[in-house]
N, C-alpha and C positions, 0 to 999 in steps of 0.2 A: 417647459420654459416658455415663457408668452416673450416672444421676436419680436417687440414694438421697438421705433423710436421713442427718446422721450420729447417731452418740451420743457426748456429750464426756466421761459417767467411765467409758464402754468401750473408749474409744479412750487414755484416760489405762493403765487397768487393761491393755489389749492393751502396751502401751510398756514400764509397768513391770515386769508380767512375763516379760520377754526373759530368756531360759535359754542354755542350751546350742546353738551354734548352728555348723555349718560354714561355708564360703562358698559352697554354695550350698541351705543349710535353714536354718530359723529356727525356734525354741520358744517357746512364750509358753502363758499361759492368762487366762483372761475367763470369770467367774462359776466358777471351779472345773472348769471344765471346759479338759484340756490343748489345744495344741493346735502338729501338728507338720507344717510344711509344707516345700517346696522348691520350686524355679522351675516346675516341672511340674504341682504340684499347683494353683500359684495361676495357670498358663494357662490351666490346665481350670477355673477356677472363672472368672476373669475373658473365655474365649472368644475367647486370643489367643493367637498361635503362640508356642513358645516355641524356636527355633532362632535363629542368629546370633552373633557374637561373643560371649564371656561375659566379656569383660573389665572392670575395674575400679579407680579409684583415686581416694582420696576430695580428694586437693591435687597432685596431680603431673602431668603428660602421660602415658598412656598410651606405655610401649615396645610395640610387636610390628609381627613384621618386614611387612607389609602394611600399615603407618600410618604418616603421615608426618605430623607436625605443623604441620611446613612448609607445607606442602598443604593441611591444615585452614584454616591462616589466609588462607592466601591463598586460596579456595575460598569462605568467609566474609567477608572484610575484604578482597575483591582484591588483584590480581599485585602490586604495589608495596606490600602491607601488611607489615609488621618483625615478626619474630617478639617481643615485649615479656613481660613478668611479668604485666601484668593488661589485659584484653581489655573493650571498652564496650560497650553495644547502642546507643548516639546513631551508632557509626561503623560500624552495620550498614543495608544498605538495606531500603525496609520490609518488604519479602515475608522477608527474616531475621529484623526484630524483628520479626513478628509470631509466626515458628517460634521464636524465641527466647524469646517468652513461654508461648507453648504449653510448649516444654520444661519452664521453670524454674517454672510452675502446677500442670501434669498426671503429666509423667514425672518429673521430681524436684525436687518442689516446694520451694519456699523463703522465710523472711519477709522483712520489709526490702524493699529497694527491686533495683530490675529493670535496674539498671545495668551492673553487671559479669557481665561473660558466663565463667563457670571454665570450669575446662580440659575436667571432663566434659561440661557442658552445650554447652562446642564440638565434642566428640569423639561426641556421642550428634546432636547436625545437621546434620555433617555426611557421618555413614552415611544419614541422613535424605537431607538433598540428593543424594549419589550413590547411593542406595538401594541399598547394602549393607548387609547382613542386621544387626542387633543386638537382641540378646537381651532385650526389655522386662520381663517377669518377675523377671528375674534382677537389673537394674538395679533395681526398687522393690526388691525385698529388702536390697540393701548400702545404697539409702539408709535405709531402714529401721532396718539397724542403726546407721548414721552418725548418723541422729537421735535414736537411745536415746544412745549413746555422747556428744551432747553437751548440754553442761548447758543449764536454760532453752531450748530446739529449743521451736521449733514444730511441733506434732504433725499431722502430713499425712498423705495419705489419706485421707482419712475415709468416703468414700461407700466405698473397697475393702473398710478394713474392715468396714463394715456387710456389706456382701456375702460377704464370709467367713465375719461370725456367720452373715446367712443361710443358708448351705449348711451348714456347721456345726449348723443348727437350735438355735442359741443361741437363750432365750426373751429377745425384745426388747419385749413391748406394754407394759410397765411403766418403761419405761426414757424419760427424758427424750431427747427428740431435737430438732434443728433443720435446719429443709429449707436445701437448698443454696444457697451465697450467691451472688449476681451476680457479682460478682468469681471466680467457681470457675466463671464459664462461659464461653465463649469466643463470637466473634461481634462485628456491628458496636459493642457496648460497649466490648468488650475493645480495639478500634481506639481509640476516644473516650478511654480512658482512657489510651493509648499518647502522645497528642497529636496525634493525626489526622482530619481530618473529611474530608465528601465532597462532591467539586466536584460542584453541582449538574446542570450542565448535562453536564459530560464523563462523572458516576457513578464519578470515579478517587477512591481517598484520596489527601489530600494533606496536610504537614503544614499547623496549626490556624493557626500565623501566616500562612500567607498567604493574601493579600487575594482569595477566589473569588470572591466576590460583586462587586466592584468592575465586572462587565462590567454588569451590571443596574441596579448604584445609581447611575453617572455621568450626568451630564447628556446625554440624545442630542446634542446640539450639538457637544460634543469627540469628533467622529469621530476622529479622528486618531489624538487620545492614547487612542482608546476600542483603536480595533485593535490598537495595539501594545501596549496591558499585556493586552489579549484574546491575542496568540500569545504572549508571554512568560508569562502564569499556565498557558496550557497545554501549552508546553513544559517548563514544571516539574514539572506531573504525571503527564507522559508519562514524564519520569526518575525521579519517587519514586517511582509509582503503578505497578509490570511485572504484577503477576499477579493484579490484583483486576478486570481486566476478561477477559472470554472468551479474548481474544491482543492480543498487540501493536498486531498488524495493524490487527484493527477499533478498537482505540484511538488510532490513528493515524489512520484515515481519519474516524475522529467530530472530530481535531482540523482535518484539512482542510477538511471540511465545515465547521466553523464559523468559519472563517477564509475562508471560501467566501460563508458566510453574509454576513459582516460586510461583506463586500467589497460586497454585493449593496446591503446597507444605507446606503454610504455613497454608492454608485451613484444610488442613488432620491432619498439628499439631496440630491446635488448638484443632479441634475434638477431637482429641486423649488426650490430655490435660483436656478437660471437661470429658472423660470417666472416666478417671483415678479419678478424683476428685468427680464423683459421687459412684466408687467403694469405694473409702476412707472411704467416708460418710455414708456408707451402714456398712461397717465394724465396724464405731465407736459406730453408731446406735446400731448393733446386741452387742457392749462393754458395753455398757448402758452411753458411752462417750455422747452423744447427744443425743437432741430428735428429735419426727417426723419432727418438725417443720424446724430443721436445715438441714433435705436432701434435695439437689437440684431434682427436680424432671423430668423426660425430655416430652416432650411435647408430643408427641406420642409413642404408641406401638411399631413403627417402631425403635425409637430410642431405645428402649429398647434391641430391638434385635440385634441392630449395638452391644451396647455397654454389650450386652453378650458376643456376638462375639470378638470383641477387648480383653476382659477378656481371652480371650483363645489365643489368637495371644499373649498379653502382659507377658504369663507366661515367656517364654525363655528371656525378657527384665529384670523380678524379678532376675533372678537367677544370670545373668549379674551384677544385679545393687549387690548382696549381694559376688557374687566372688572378684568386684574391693576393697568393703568393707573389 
């Protein structure tokens, strides 16, 4: 990511004076000084390759014979996706909206809201996802002009252009600038603002409505209903969540383990639950409330000695239960 400030009446003045330009060079000038580039010139300034597709179209699907549209969407919006006129990011999964935002912020940026996914913006993610080659260079330039060409546009780039007067040695210490916004950075904000937060304990995102905390805030006592909304929240961000942990795998097996866990937990209650009910019984025993016949008895010596034991852990639980009384 290039950390520049921008400047907003050189970035006005770079827009307005767009010249002469082919499709793949562009004119302009800033402070009187001209200024004549192509996709090669601005690789080398921005220290990116400039090879790959050079194709371009500002409202249409790309034709050429290696591209299939068809295959875009489906590749994007899976097998069963329709090819339609306008494409959403709510019906991309997250590891796509979050390319999808990268695109429509960094590669060709855009105002307004992050909804509809155009035809380039599918066409430029999905050489991304199959990682074939496309021309990045080349692409800021036609949007470039896209944005001159239309009225009130939101003026983008702005850290590029600084870096262009840069090299350029355009004189900038007199010029009013502001450092770059959060929203121009990408990162766990850029998630937050998508509608995503992140399951504590699994480290996945997941979308913001659902309930991840619910395994922590419940009352231990609903074991039950604890377990099963515990593998159903993390089944769910095992499905939205693919590529924000290390691999699948180890996010699969952090789900086991805690469905492992939980198992282990309701184990110890239970136990803890038969102690208690065999103390009872002893007690009512020694009352002359019941007879022998009515103590639960436990099956070995061993258990006996658990549930001495417990007897003595359980005191400070009495005292609790008789203070909320």
């Amino acid at each position: 990511m290039i950390n520049l400030p921008y400047y907003p009446d050189l970035m006005k003045e770079f827009y307005a004076n767009f010249g002469f330009s082919t499709s793949v060079t562009l004119s302009t000038s800033v402070n009187g000084k001209p200024i004549m580039m192509n996709y090669a010139t601005l690789a080398s300034i921005l220290d990116i390759p400039c090879d790959g597709t050079k194709s371009w179209s500002n409202r249409n699907w790309i034709e050429e014979y290696n591209f299939s549209k068809e295959e875009c969407v489906h590749s994007l919006f899976g097998e069963h996706a329709q090819l339609v006129d306008k494409m959403y990011s709510r019906n991309l999964t997250l590891d796509y909206r979050f390319l999808h935002r990268v695109v429509a912020t960094h590669i060709l940026p855009k105002s307004g809201g992050f909804d509809e996914v155009t035809h380039m913006e599918a066409y430029t993610m999905f050489h991304i996802i199959t990682g074939r080659r496309i021309n990045i260079p080349l692409l800021v330039l036609n949007h470039m002009k896209a944005i001159h060409s239309r009225e009130n546009a939101r003026l983008a780039y702005g850290n590029i252009v600084t870096k262009i007067l840069l090299h350029l040695c355009i004189e900038l210490d007199e010029e009013v600038h502001h450092a770059l916004q959060m929203c121009d950075k990408l990162g766990k904000g850029t998630l937050g603002r998508m509608g995503f937060k992140k399951h504590k304990r699994l480290g996945t995102w997941i979308p913001r409505d659902e309930d991840s905390d619910r395994i922590d805030e419940e009352n231990e006592g609903d074991e039950d209903t604890e377990a099963a909304q515990d593998q159903e929240g993390m089944a769910s961000a095992v499905e939205s969540s693919r590529v924000f942990t290390s691999s699948q795998f180890e996010q699969i097996m952090q789900a086991i383990h805690g469905i492992e866990s939980n198992q282990r937990n309701i184990a110890k209650e239970l136990k803890s639950i038969k102690s208690k009910q065999s103390r009872l019984e002893r007690k009512l025993f020694e009352k002359g409330l019941i007879g022998n016949e009515g103590i639960t008895h436990s099956s070995s010596p061993e258990d006996e000695v658990k549930d001495h034991n417990t007897d003595i852990e359980d005191l400070g639980d009495d005292d609790d239960d008789r203070m909320e009384d």
